[in-house]
SEZALO-239032 format. One record per residue: residue number from 0; y, z, x of N, C-alpha, C in turn; residue in three letters. Coordinates in nm, 4 decimals, m for minus. Layout:
<recs>
<rec NUM,<Y,Z,X>,<Y,Z,X>,<Y,Z,X>,'Ala'>
...
</recs>
This chain:
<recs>
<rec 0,<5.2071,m1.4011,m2.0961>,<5.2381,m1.2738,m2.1582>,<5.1125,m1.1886,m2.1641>,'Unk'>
<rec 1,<5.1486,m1.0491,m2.1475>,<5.0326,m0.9843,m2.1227>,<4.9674,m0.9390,m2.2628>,'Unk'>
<rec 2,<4.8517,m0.9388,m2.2962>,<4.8154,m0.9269,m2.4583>,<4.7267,m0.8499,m2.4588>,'Unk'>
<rec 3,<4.7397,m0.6732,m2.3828>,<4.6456,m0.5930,m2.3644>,<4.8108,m0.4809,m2.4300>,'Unk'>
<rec 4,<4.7030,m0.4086,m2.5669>,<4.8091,m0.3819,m2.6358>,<4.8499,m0.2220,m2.5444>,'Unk'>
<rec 5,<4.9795,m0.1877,m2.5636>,<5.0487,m0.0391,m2.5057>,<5.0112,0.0402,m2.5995>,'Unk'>
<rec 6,<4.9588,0.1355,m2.5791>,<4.9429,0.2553,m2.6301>,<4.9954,0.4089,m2.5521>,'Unk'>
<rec 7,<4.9739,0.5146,m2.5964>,<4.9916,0.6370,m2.5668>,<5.1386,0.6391,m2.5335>,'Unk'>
<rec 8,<5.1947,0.6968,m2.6862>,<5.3102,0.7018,m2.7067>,<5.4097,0.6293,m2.7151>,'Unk'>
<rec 9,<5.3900,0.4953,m2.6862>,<5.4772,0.3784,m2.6710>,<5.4650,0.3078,m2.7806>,'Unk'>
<rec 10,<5.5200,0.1985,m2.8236>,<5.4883,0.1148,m2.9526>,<5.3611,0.0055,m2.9354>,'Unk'>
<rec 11,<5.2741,m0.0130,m3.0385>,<5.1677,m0.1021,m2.9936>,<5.2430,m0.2263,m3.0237>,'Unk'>
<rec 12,<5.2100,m0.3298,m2.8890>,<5.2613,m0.4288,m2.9140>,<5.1357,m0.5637,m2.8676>,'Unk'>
<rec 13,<5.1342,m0.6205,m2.9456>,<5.0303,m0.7199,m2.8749>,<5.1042,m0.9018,m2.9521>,'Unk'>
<rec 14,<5.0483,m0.9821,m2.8508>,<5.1036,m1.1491,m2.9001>,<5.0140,m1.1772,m2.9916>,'Unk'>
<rec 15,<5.0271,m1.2451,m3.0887>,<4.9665,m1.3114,m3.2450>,<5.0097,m1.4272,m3.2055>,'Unk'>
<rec 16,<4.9305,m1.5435,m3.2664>,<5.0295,m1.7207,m3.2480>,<5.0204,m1.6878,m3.3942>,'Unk'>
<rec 17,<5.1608,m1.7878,m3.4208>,<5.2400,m1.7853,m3.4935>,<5.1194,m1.8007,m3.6190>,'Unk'>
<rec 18,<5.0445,m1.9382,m3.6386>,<4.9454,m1.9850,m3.7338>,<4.9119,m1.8444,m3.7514>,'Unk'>
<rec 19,<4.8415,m1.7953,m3.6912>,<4.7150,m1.6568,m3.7301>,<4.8219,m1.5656,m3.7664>,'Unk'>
<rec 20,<4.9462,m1.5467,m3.7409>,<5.0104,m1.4987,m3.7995>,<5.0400,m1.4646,m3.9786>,'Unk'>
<rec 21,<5.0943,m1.6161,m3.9748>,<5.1324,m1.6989,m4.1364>,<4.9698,m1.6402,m4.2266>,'Unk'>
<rec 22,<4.8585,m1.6792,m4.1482>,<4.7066,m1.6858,m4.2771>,<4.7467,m1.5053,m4.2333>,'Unk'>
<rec 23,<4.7983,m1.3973,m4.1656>,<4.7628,m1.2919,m4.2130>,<4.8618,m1.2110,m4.3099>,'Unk'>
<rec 24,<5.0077,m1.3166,m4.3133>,<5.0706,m1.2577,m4.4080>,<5.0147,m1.3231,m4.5328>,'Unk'>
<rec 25,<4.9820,m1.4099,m4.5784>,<4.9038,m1.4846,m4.6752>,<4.7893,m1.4126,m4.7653>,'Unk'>
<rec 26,<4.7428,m1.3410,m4.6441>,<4.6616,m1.2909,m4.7162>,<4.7070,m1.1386,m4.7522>,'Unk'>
<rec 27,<4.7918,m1.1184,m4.6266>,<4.8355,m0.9812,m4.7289>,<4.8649,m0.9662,m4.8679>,'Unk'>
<rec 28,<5.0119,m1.0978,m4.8600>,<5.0275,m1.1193,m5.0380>,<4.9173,m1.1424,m5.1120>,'Unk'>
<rec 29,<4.7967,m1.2109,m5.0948>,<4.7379,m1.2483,m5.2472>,<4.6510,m1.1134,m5.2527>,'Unk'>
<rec 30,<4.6515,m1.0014,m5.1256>,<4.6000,m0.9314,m5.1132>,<4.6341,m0.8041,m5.2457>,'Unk'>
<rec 31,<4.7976,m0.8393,m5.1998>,<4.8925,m0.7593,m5.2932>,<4.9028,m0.7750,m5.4346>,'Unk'>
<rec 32,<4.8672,m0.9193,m5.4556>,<4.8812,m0.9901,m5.5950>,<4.7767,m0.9194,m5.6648>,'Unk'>
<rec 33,<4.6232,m0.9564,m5.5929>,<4.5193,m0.9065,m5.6471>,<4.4865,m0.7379,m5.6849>,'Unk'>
<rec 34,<4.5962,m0.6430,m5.5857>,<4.5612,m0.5348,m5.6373>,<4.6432,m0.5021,m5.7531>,'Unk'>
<rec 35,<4.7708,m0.5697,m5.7597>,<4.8608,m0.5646,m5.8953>,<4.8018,m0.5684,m5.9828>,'Unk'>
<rec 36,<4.7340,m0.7414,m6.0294>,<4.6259,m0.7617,m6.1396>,<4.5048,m0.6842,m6.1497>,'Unk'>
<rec 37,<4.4371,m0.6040,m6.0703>,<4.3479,m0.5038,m6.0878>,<4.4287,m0.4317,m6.1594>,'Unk'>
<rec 38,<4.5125,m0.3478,m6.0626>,<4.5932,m0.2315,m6.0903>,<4.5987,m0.2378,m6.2704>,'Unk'>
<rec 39,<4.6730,m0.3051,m6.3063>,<4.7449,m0.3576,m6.4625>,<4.5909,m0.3528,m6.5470>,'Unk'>
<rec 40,<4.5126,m0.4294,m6.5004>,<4.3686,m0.4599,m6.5909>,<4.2958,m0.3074,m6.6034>,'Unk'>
<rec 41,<4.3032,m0.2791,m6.5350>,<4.2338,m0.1465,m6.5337>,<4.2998,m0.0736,m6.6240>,'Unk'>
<rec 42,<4.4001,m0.0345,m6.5942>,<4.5078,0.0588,m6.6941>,<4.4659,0.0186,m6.8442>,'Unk'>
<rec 43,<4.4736,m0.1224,m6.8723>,<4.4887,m0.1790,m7.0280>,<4.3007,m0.1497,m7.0670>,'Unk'>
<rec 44,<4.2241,m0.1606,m6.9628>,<4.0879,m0.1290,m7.0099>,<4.1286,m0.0349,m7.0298>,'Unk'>
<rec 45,<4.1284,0.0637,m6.9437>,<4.1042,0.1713,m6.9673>,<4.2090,0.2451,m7.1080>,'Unk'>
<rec 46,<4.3165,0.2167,m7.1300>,<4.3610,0.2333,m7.2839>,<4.3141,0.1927,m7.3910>,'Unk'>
<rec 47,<4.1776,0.0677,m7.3667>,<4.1410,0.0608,m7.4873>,<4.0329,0.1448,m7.4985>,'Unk'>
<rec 48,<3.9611,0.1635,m7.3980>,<3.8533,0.2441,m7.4060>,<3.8768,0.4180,m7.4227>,'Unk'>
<rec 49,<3.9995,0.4581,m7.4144>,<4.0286,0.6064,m7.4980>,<4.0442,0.5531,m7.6143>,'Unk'>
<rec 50,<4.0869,0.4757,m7.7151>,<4.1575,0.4191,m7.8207>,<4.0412,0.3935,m7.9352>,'Unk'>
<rec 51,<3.9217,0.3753,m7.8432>,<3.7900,0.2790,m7.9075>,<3.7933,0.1494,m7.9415>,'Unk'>
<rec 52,<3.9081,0.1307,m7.9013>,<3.8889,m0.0467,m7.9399>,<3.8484,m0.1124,m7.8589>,'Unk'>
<rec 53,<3.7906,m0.2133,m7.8819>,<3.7147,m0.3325,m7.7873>,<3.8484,m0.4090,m7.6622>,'Unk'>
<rec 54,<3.8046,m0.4404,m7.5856>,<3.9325,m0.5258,m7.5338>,<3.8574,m0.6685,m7.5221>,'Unk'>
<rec 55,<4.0056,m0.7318,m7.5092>,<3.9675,m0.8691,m7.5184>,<3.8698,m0.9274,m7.3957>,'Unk'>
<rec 56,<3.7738,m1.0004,m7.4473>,<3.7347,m1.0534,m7.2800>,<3.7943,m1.0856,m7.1845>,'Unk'>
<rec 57,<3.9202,m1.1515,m7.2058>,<4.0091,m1.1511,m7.0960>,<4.0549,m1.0582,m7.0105>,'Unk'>
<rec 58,<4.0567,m0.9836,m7.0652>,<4.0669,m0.8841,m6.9922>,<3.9633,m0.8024,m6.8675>,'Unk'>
<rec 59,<3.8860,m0.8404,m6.9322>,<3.7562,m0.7762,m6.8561>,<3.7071,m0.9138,m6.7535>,'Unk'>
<rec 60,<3.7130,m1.0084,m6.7995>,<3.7054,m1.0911,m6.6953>,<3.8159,m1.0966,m6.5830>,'Unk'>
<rec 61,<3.9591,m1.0956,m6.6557>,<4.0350,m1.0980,m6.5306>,<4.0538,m0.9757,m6.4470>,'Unk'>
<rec 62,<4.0040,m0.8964,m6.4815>,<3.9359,m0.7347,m6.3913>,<3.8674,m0.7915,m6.2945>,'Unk'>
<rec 63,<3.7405,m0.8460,m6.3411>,<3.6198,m0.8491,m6.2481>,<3.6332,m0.9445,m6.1643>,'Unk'>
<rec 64,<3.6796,m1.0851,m6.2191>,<3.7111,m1.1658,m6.1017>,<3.8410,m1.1219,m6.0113>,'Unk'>
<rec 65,<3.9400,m1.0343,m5.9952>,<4.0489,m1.0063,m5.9399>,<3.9720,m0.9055,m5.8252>,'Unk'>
<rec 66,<3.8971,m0.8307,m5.8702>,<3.8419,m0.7273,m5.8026>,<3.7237,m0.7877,m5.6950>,'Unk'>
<rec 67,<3.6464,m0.9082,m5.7378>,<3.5616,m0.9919,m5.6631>,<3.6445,m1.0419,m5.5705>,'Unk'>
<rec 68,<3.7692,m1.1093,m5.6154>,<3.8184,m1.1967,m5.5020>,<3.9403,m1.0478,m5.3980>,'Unk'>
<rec 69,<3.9666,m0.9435,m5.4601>,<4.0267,m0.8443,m5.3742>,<3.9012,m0.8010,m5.2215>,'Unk'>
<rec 70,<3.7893,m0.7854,m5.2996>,<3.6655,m0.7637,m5.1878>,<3.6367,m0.8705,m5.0920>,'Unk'>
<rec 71,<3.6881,m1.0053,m5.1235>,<3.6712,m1.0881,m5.0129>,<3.7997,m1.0635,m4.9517>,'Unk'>
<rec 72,<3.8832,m1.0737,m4.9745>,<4.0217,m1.0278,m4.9027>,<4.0250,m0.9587,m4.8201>,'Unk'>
<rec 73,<3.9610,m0.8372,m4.8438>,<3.9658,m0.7156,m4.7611>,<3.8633,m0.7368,m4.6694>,'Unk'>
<rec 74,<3.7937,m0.8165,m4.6790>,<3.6743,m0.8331,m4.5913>,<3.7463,m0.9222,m4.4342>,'Unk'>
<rec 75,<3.8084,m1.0608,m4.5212>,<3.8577,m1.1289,m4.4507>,<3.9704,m1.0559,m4.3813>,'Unk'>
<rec 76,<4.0893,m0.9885,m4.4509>,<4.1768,m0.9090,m4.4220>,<4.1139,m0.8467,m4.2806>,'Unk'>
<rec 77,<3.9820,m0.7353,m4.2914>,<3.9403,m0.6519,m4.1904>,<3.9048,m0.7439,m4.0630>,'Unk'>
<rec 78,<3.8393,m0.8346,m4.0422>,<3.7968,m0.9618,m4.0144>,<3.8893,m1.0153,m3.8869>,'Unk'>
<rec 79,<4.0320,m1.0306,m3.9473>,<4.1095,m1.0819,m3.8631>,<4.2190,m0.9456,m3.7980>,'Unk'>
<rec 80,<4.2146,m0.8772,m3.8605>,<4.2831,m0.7008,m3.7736>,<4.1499,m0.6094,m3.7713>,'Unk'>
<rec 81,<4.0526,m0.6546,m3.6976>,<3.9454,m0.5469,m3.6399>,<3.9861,m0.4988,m3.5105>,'Unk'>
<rec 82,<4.0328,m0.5749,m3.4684>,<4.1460,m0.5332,m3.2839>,<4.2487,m0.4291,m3.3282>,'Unk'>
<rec 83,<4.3105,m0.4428,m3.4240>,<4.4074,m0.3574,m3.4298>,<4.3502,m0.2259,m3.4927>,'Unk'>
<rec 84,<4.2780,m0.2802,m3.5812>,<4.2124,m0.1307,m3.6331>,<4.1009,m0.0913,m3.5583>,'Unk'>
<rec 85,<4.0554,m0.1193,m3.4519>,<3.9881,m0.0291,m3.3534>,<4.0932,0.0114,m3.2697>,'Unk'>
<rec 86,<4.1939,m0.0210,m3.2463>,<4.2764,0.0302,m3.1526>,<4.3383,0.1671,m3.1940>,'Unk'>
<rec 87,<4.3482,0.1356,m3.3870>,<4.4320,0.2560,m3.4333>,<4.3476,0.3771,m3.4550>,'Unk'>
<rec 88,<4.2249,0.3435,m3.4576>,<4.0915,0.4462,m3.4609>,<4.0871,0.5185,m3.3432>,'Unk'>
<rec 89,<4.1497,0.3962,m3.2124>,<4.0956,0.5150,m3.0931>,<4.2104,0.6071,m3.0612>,'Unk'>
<rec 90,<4.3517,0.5490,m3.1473>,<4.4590,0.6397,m3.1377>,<4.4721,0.7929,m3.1820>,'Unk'>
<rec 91,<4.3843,0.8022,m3.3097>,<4.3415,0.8444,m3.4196>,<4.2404,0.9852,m3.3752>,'Unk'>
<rec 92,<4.1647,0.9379,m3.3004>,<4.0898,1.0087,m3.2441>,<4.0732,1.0282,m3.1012>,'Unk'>
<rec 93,<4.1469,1.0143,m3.0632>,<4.2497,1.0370,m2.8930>,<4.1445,1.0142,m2.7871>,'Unk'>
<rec 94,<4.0576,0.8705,m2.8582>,<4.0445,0.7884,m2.6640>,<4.1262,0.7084,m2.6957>,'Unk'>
<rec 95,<4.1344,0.6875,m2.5089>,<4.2217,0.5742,m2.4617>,<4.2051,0.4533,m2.4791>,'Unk'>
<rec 96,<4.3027,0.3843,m2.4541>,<4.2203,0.2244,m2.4297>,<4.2043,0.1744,m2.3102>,'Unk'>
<rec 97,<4.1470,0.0642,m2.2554>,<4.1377,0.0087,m2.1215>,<4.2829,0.0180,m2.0561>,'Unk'>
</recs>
């Protein structure tokens, strides 16, 4: 199968094996999980901090570690779709591809 992706106007299509597949939906979700629990932590900081009240450490810890492990995600995330996101960059900005 040919695995040189179609572009210019056509749908991009390229082969994934199945494995590298599975670890990139995987990581999408905890990708997703982790911005939820940001998302939520942030909000509740940030209501206590108009309010003046202190928030619980928990809170602030489960901020910072959610947000630590979202930055490896996205790292890893970028990591394993750098092919695709150079491809969508050169779409983006109208060179071709090989």
């Amino acid at each position: 199968m040919n695995n040189q992706p179609k572009l210019k106007g056509e749908r991009f299509t390229i082969s994934i094996p199945k494995p590298i597949m599975k670890l990139k939906g995987f990581i999408s979700l905890l990708l997703l999980i982790s911005f939820v629990i940001v998302g939520i932590s942030g909000i509740v900081l940030q209501r206590f901090t108009v309010s003046n009240v202190k928030p619980a450490p928990v809170w602030i810890k489960m901020h910072n570690l959610s947000g630590y492990i979202m930055i490896g995600l996205v790292i890893l995330h970028f990591i394993l779709n750098h092919k695709l996101f150079i491809e969508e960059l050169k779409q983006l900005f109208g060179k071709s591809s090989k």
